[in-house]
C-alpha positions as CSV (number, residue, x, y, z in Angstrom):
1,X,13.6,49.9,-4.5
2,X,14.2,53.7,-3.9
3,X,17.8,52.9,-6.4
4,X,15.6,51.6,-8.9
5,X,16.2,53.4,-12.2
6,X,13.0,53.4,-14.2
7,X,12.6,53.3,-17.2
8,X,9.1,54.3,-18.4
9,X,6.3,53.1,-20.9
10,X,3.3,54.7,-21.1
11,X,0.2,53.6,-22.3
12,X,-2.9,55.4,-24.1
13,X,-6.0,53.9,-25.2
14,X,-9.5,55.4,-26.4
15,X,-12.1,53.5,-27.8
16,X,-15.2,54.9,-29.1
17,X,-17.3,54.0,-25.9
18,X,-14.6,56.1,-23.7
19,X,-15.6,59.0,-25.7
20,X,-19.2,59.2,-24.2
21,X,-18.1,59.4,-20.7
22,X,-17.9,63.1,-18.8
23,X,-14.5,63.3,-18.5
24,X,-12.0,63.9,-21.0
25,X,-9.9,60.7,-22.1
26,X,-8.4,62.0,-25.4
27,X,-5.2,60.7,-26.0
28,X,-3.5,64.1,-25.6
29,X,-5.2,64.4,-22.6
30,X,-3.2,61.1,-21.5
31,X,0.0,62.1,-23.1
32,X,0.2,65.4,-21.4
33,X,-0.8,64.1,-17.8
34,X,1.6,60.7,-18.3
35,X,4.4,62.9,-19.5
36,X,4.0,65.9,-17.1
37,X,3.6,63.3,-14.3
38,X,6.8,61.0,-15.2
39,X,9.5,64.3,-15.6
40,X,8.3,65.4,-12.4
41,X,9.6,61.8,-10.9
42,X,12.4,62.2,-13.0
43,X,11.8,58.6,-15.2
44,X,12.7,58.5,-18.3
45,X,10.4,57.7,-20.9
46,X,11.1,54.3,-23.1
47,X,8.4,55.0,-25.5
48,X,4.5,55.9,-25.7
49,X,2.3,53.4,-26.7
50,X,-0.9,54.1,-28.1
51,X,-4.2,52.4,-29.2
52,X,-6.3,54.4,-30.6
53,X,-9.8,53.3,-31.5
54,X,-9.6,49.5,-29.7
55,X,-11.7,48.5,-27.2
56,X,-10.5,47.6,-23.7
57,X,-12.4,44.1,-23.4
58,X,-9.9,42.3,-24.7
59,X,-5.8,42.5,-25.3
60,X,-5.5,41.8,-28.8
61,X,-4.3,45.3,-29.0
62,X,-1.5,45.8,-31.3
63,X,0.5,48.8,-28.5
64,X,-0.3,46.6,-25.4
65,X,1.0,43.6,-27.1
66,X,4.4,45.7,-28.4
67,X,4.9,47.0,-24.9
68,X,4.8,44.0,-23.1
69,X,6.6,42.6,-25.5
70,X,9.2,45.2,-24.1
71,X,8.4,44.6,-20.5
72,X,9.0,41.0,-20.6
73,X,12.5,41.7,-22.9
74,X,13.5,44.8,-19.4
75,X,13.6,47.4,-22.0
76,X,11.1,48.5,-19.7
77,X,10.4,48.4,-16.0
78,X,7.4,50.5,-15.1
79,X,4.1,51.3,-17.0
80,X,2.3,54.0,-16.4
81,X,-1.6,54.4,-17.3
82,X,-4.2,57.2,-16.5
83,X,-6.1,54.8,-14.7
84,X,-7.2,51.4,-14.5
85,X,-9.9,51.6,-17.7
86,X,-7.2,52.6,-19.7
87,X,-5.4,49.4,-18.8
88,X,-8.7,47.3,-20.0
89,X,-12.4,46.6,-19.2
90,X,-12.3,42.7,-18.4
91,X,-11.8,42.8,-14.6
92,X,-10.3,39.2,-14.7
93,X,-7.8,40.0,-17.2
94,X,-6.5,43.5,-16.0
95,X,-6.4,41.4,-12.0
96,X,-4.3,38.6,-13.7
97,X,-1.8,41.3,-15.3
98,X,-1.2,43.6,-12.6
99,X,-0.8,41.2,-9.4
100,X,0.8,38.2,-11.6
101,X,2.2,39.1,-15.1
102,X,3.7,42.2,-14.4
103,X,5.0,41.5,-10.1
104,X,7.0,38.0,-12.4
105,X,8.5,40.3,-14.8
106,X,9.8,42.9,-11.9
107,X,7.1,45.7,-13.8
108,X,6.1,48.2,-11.6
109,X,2.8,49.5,-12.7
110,X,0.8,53.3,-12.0
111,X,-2.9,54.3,-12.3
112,X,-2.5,57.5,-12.2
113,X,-6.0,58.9,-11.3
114,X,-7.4,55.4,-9.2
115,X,-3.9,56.3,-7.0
116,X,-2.9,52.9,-8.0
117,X,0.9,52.0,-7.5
118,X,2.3,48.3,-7.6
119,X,5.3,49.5,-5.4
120,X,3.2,50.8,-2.4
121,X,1.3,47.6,-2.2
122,X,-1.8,49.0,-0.9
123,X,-4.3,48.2,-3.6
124,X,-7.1,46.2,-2.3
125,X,-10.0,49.1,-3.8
126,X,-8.0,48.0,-7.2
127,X,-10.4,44.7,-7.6
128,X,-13.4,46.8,-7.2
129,X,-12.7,49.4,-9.9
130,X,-11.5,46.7,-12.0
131,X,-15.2,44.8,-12.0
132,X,-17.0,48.5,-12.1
133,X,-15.1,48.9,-15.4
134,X,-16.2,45.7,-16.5
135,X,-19.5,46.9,-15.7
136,X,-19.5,50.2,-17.5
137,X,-18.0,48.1,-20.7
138,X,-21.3,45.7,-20.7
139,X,-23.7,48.8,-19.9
140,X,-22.7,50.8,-22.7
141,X,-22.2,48.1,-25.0
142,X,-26.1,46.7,-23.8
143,X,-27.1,50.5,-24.6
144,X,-25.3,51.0,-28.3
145,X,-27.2,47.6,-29.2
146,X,-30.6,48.4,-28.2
147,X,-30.1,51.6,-30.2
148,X,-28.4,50.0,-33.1
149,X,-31.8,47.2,-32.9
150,X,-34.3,50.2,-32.6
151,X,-32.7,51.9,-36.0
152,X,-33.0,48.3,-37.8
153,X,-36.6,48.1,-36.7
154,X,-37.0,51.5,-38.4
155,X,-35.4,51.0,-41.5
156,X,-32.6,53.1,-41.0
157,X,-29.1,52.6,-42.3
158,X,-26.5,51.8,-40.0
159,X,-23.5,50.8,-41.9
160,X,-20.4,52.4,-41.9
161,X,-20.6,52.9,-45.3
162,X,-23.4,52.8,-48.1
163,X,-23.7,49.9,-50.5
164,X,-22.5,50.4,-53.8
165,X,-24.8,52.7,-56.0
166,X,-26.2,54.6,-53.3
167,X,-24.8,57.5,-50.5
168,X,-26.0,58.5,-47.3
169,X,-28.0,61.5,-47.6
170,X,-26.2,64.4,-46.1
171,X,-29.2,65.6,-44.3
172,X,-29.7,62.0,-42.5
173,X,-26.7,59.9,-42.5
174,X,-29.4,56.6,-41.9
175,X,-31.2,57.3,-45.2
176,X,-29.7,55.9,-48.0
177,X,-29.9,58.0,-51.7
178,X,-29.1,56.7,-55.1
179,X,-25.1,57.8,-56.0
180,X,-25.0,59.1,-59.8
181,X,-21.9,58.4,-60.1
182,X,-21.6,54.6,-59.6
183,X,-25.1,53.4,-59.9
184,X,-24.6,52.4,-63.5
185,X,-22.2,50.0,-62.2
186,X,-24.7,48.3,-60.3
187,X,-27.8,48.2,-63.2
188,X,-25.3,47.2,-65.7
189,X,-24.8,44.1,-63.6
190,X,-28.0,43.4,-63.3
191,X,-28.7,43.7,-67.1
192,X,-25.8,41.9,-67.7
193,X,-27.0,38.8,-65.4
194,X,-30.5,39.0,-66.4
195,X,-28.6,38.4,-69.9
196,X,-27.6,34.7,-68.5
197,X,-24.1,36.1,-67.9
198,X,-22.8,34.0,-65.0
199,X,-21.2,35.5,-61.2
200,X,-17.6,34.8,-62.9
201,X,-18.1,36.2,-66.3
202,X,-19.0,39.6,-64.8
203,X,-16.4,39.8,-62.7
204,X,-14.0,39.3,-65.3
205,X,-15.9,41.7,-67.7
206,X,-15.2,44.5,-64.9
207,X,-11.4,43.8,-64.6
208,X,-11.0,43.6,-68.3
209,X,-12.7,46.9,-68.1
210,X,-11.1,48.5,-64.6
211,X,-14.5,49.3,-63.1
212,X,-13.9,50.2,-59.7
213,X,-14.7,47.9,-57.4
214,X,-16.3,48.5,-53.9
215,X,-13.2,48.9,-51.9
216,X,-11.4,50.5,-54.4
217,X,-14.4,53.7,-55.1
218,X,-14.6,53.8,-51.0
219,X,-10.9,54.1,-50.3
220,X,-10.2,56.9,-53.3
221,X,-13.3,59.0,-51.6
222,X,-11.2,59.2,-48.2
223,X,-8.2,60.0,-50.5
224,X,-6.4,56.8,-50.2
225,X,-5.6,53.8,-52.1
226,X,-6.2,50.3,-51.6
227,X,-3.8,49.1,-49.2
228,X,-5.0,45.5,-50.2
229,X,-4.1,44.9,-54.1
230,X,-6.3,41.8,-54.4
231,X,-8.9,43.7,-53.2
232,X,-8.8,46.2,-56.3
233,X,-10.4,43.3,-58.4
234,X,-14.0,41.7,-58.8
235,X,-14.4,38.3,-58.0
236,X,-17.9,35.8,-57.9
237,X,-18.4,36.7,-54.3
238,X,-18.4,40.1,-54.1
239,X,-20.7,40.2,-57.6
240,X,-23.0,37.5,-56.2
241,X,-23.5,39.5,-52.7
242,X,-24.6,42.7,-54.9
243,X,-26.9,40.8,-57.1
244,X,-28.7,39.4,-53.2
245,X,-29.0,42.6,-51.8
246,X,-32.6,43.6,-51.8
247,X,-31.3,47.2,-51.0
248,X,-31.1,47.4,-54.7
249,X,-35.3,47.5,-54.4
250,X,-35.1,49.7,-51.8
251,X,-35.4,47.5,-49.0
252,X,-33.4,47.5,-45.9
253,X,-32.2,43.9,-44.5
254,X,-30.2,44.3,-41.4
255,X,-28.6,41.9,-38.6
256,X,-27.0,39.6,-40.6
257,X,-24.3,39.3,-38.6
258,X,-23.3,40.2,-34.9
259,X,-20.8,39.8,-32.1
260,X,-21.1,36.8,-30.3
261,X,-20.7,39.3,-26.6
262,X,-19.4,42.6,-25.4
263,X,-16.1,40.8,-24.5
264,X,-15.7,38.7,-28.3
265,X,-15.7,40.8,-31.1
266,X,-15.7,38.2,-33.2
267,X,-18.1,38.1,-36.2
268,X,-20.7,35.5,-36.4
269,X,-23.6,34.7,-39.2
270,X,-27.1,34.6,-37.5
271,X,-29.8,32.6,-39.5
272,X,-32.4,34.2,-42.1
273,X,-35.1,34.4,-39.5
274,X,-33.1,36.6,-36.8
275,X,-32.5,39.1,-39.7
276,X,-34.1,42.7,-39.9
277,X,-36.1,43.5,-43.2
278,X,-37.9,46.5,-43.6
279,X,-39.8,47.5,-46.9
280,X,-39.7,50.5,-49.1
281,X,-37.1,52.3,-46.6
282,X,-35.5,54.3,-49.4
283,X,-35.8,54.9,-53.7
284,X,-35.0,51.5,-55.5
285,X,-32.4,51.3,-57.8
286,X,-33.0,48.5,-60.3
287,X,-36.6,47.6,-61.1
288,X,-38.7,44.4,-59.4
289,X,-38.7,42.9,-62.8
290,X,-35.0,42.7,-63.2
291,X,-34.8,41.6,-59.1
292,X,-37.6,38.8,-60.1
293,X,-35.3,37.5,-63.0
294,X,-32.0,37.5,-60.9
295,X,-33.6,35.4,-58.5
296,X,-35.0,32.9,-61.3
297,X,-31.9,32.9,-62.3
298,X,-31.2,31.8,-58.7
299,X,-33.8,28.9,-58.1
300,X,-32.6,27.4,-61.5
301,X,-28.9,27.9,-60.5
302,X,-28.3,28.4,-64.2
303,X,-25.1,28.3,-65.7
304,X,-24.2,28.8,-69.3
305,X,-21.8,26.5,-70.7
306,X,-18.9,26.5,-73.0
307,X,-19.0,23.3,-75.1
308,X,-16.9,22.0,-78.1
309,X,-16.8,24.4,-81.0
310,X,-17.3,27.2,-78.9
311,X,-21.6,26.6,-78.6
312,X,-23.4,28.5,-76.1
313,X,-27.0,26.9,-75.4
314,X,-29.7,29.2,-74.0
315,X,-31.8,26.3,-73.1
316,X,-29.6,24.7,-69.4
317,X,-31.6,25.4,-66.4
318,X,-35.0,25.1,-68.0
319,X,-34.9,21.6,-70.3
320,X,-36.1,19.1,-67.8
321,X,-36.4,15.5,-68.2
322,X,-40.6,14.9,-67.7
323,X,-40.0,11.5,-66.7
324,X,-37.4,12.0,-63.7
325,X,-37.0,15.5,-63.0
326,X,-33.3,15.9,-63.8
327,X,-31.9,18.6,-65.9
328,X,-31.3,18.2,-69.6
329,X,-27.4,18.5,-70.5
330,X,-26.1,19.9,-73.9
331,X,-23.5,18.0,-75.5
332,X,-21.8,19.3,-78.5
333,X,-21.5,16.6,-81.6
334,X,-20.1,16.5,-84.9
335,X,-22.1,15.9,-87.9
336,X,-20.8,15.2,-91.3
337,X,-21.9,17.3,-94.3
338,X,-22.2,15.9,-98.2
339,X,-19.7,18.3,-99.0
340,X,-17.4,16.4,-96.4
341,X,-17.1,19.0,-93.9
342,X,-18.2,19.2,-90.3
343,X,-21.1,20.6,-88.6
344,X,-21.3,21.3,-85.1
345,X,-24.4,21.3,-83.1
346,X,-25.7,20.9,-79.7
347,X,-28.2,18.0,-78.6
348,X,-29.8,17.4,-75.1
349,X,-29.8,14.3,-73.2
350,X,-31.1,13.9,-69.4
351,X,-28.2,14.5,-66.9
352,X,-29.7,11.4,-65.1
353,X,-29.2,8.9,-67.8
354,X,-25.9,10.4,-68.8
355,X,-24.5,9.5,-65.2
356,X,-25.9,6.6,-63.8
357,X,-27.2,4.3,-67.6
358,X,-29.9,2.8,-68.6
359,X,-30.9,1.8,-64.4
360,X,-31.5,5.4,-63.7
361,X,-33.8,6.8,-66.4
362,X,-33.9,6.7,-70.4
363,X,-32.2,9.0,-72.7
364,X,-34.7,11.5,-73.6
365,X,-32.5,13.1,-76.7
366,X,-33.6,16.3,-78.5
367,X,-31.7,18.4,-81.0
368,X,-31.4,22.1,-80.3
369,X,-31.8,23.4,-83.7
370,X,-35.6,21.8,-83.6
371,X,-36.3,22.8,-80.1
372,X,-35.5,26.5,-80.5
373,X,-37.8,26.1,-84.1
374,X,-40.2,24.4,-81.8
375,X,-40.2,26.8,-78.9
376,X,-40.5,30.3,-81.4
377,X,-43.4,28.9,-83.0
378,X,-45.1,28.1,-79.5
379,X,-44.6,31.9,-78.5
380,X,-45.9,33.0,-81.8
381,X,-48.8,30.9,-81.6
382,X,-49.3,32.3,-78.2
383,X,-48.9,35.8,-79.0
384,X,-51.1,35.6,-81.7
385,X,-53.9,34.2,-79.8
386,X,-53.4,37.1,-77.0
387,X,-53.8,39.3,-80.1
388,X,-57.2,37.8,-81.3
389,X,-58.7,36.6,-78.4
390,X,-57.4,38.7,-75.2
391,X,-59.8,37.1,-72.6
392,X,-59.5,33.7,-72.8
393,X,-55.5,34.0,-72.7
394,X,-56.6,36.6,-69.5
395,X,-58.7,33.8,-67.9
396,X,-55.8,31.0,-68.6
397,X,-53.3,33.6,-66.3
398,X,-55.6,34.1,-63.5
399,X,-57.4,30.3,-63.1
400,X,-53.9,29.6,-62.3
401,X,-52.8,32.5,-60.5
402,X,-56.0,32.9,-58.2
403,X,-55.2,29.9,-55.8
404,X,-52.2,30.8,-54.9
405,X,-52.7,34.1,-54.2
406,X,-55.9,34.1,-52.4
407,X,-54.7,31.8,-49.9
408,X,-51.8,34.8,-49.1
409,X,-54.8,37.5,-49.3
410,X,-57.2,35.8,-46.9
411,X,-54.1,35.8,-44.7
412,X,-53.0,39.5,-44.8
413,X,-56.2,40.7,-44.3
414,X,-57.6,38.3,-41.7
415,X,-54.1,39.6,-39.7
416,X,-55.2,43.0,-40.8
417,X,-58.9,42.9,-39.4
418,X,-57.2,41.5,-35.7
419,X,-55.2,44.8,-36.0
420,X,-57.9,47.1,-37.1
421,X,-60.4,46.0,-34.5
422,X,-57.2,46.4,-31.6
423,X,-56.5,49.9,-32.8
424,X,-60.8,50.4,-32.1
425,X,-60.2,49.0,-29.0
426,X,-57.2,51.0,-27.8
427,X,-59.0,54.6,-28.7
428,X,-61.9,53.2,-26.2
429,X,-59.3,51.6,-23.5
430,X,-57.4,55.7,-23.6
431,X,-60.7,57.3,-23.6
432,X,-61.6,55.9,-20.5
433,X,-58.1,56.0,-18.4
434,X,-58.8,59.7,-19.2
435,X,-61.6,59.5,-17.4
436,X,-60.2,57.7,-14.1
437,X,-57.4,60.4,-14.1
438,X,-60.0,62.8,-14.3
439,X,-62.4,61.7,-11.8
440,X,-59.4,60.6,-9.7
441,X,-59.8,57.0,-9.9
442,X,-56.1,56.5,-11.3
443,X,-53.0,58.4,-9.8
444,X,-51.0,60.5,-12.2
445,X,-47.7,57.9,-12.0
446,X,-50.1,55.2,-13.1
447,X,-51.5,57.1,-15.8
448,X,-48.8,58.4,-17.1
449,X,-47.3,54.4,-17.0
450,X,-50.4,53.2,-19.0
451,X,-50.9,55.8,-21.8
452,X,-47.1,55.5,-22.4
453,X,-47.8,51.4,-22.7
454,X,-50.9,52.1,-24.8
455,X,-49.2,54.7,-26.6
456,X,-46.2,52.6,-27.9
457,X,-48.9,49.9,-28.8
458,X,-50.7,52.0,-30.5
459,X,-47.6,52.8,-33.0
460,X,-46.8,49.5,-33.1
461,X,-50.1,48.5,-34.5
462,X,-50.7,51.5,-36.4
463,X,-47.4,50.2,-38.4
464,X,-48.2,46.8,-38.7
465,X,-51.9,48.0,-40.5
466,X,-49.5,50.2,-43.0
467,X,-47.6,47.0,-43.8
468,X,-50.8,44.6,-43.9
469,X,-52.8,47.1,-46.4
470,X,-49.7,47.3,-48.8
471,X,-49.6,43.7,-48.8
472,X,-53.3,43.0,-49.5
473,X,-52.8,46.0,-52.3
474,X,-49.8,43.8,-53.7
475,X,-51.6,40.4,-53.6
476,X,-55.1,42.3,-55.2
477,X,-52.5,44.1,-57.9
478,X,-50.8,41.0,-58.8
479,X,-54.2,39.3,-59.3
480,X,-55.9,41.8,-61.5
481,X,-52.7,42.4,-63.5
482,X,-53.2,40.0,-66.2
483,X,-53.5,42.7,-68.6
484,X,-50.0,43.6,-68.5
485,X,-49.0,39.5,-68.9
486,X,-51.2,39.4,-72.1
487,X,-49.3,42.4,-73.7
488,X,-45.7,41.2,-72.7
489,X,-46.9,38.1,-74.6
490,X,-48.4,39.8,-77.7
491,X,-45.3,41.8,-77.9
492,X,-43.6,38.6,-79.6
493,X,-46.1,37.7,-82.6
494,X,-43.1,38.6,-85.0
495,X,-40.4,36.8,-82.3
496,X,-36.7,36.4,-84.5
497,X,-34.6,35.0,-83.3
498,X,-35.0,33.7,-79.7
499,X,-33.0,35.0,-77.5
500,X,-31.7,34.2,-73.9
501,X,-33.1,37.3,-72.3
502,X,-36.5,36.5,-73.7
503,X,-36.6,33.0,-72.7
504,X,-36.3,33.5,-69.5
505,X,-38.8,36.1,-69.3
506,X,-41.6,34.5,-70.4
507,X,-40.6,30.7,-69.9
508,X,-40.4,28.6,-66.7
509,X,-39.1,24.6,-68.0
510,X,-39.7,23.0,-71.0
511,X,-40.1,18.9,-70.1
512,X,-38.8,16.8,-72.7
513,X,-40.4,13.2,-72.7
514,X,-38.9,10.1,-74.0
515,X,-38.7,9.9,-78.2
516,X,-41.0,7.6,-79.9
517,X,-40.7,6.2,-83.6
518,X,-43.6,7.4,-85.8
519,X,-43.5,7.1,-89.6
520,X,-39.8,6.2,-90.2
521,X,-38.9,9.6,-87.9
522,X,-38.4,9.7,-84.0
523,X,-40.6,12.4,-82.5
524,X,-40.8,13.2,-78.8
525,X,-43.4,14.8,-76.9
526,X,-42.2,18.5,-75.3
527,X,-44.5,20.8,-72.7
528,X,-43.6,24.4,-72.3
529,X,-44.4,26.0,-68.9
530,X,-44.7,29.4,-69.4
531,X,-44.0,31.8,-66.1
532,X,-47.5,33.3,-65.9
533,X,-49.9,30.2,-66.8
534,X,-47.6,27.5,-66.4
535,X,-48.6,25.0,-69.4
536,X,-51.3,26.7,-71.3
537,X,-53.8,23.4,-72.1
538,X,-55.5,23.0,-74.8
539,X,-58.7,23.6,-73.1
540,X,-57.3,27.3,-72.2
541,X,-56.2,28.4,-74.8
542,X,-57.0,26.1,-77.8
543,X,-53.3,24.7,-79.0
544,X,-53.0,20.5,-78.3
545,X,-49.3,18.7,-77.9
546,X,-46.4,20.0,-79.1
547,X,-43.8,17.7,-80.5
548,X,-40.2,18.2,-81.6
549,X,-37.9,16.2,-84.0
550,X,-35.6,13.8,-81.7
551,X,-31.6,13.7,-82.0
């Protein structure tokens, strides 16, 4: 073995985790030690192989895999590493390579520093160090977690990089502030959806116009450019997860993902409960009313529709059939004029009957044109009333708001009563271990042990209380604020024409009920739910049935 002539690879590695340990590990520290080390032997050096920034729990590692790779084709006959955590971190692993993979491929391997050397034979400490490196991996990766759950449980920002709309604040890189510079990006979607433009439509809207997307603005800040061209474009998904992201009310939701262990890397979804939302963490950047639509918009999965003739109907999402449930669907039909050309309009017939016949529900047709007369007159009516007679239209809003939100408030403040009378009973449980300590009754170890347990209670309840107090505020706000209901309603006595935007902001579903034949005409019954009241009854608020001319 002494005629061997070897030809060397060696083989850096630094990871974030190495760089918290005492010693230096840099991967010039490496290089110069490897290189000093192998001139003085007189090797020759193949190549240097580096990996900088991967972890040594695993061996997907581009270098490693390129120099064994080498070792396995003899370009290469002896590896040389600064010691064994260099190598790797998974005990089993690094054992398997060093006294099977490289001993079959006639690879002589060093660690430098653990006076490790494949030729001399005498390695039996090499299992040991090989599991305390293991060890060290799963300590610091047990310690970077309970830090990174402690910063989610405070509301601070961990990303790597902000969300779009917002930067990290250069004074505290966990607190998120609103970005001037691309924050119109993210309210014009917003506005934009809240206008019944669909996840697609925006998307397409932002190529057309080259807005940036999120990839794009973050690689021109480092001063590159998109190594990934598709990635230079909006798409549904990356407009849809913007439009979800309650960051954009200043709320941080955190731990929606995580690795499935210290060895696997690999990403995996946790579910909506095991996620880590904290309120008013930072300054919102769209308003709750716009957040409220979106999510509407949501629930009713509402998607406008291109139809013959190049209609648009504001109406899908919110007709319902009142007999079955099902959606209303707009189809597009041609009606002959006396002067022998063509109108095109849009009627409604209940998606039910229109797949399944007759055995599945009835056809429940309306015409468009008569609903939208139907439904502007409705609002008027309404907005009239809440001009003449403000209290009944307030008492309408808050009979049918009360139930709901009482139940929520008898909750929050029955939780915030338990944590109010705890906190009383804490203050008296400290008081008197201050006592014992003083008349000697407790040793200073246990005392210092409890208050440090009562202590961290203490916070802990003292939080929850904050938390509890807003929420009863919330749920005592949104039950007195009929007022602001009644003007957002007034505000359309004079309503021309109707529009989409408004529509959705003041109307739930409209049920459409099955046509009936009175006087030579067929007329069908239609209730309007409106989002405040739900359907304002004739005992409320004075108006009886409304009925609309059929198809």
């Amino acid at each position: 073995m002494s005629d061997t002539k070897y030809i060397a690879g060696l083989y850096l590695r630094l990871s974030k985790d190495d760089e918290r340990v005492g010693e230096s590990v840099s991967i010039e520290n490496q290089r110069l030690l490897l290189t000093n080390y192998a001139q003085e032997k007189g090797w020759d050096i193949r190549e240097t192989y580096i990996d900088d920034g991967h972890t040594g729990t695993n061996f997907q590692r581009p270098a490693f895999q390129r120099m064994m790779r080498d070792a396995e084709d003899k370009r290469i006959n002896l590896i040389i590493v600064k010691d064994l955590s260099r190598l790797g971190r998974n005990y089993i692993e690094v054992g398997r390579l060093t006294e099977e993979t490289l001993p079959r491929l006639g690879c002589r391997f060093i660690a430098l520093n653990d006076s490790v050397d494949s030729m001399l034979g005498d390695n039996d400490m090499m299992v040991y160090r090989n599991l305390f490196n293991e060890f060290h991996s799963k300590d610091t990766s047990k310690k970077v977690r309970a830090v990174k759950l402690a910063y989610m449980k405070q509301g601070k920002f961990i990303g790597t990089y902000a969300p779009l709309g917002y930067k990290k604040n250069p004074m505290d890189k966990h607190h998120l502030i609103i970005d001037d510079k691309t924050a119109h990006i993210v309210r014009r979607m917003f506005e934009m959806r809240c206008g019944g433009a669909g996840y697609r439509a925006i998307a397409v809207v932002f190529n057309n116009e080259c807005v940036p997307s999120p990839k794009t603005i973050y690689y021109s800040r480092n001063g590159q450019s998109n190594p990934l061209k598709e990635n230079g474009l909006w798409n549904e998904t990356s407009v849809k997860s913007i439009l979800c992201n309650e960051v954009y009310i200043g709320h941080m939701v955190q731990g929606k993902q995580g690795t499935m262990s210290y060895k696997n890397h690999k990403l995996v979804n946790k579910p909506q409960e095991a996620w880590i939302r904290v309120e008013n963490t930072h300054e919102p950047l769209i308003s709750i009313e716009d957040w409220s639509m979106v999510r509407e918009l949501e629930k009713k999965k509402y998607k406008p529709r291109n139809t013959t003739g190049e209609c648009r109907s504001i109406f899908v999402g919110i007709l319902k059939c009142a007999d079955c449930g099902c959606n209303m669907r707009a189809l597009s039909r041609k009606y002959p004029r006396k002067d022998g050309s063509i109108h095109m309009a849009l009627d409604f017939i209940c998606s039910n009957y229109a797949r399944s016949g007759k055995a599945a529900c009835t056809v429940h047709t309306i015409n468009e044109r008569a609903l939208i007369q139907l439904v502007l007159d409705e609002i008027r009516a309404h907005a009239e009333l809440a001009e003449y007679d403000e209290e009944r239209v307030m008492a309408a809003i808050n009979k049918k708001k009360s139930s709901a939100t009482t139940a929520y408030l008898d909750t929050y403040k029955g939780e915030l009563k338990a944590c109010e009378d705890r906190l009383a009973k804490l203050d008296g449980v400290i008081a008197m271990l201050y006592e014992d300590r003083m008349s000697g009754t407790v040793t200073e170890s246990i005392f210092a042990a409890l208050m440090r347990k009562y202590e961290c209670e203490r916070g802990e309840k003292t939080n929850t209380v904050k938390v509890l107090r807003s929420k009863v505020e919330a749920c005592e706000t949104d039950h007195n604020d009929a007022g602001a209901q009644v003007n957002l309603i007034r505000e359309y006595a004079e309503l021309e024409p109707l529009t989409q935007t408004i529509l959705l902001e003041l109307i739930d579903e409209i049920k459409v009920y099955e046509p009936k034949k009175i006087g030579g005409q067929r007329i069908c019954k239609v209730d309007i739910s409106y989002r405040f009241v739900g359907e304002i009854d004739e005992e409320a608020v004075g108006t009886g049935e409304t009925y609309a001319e059929a198809v």
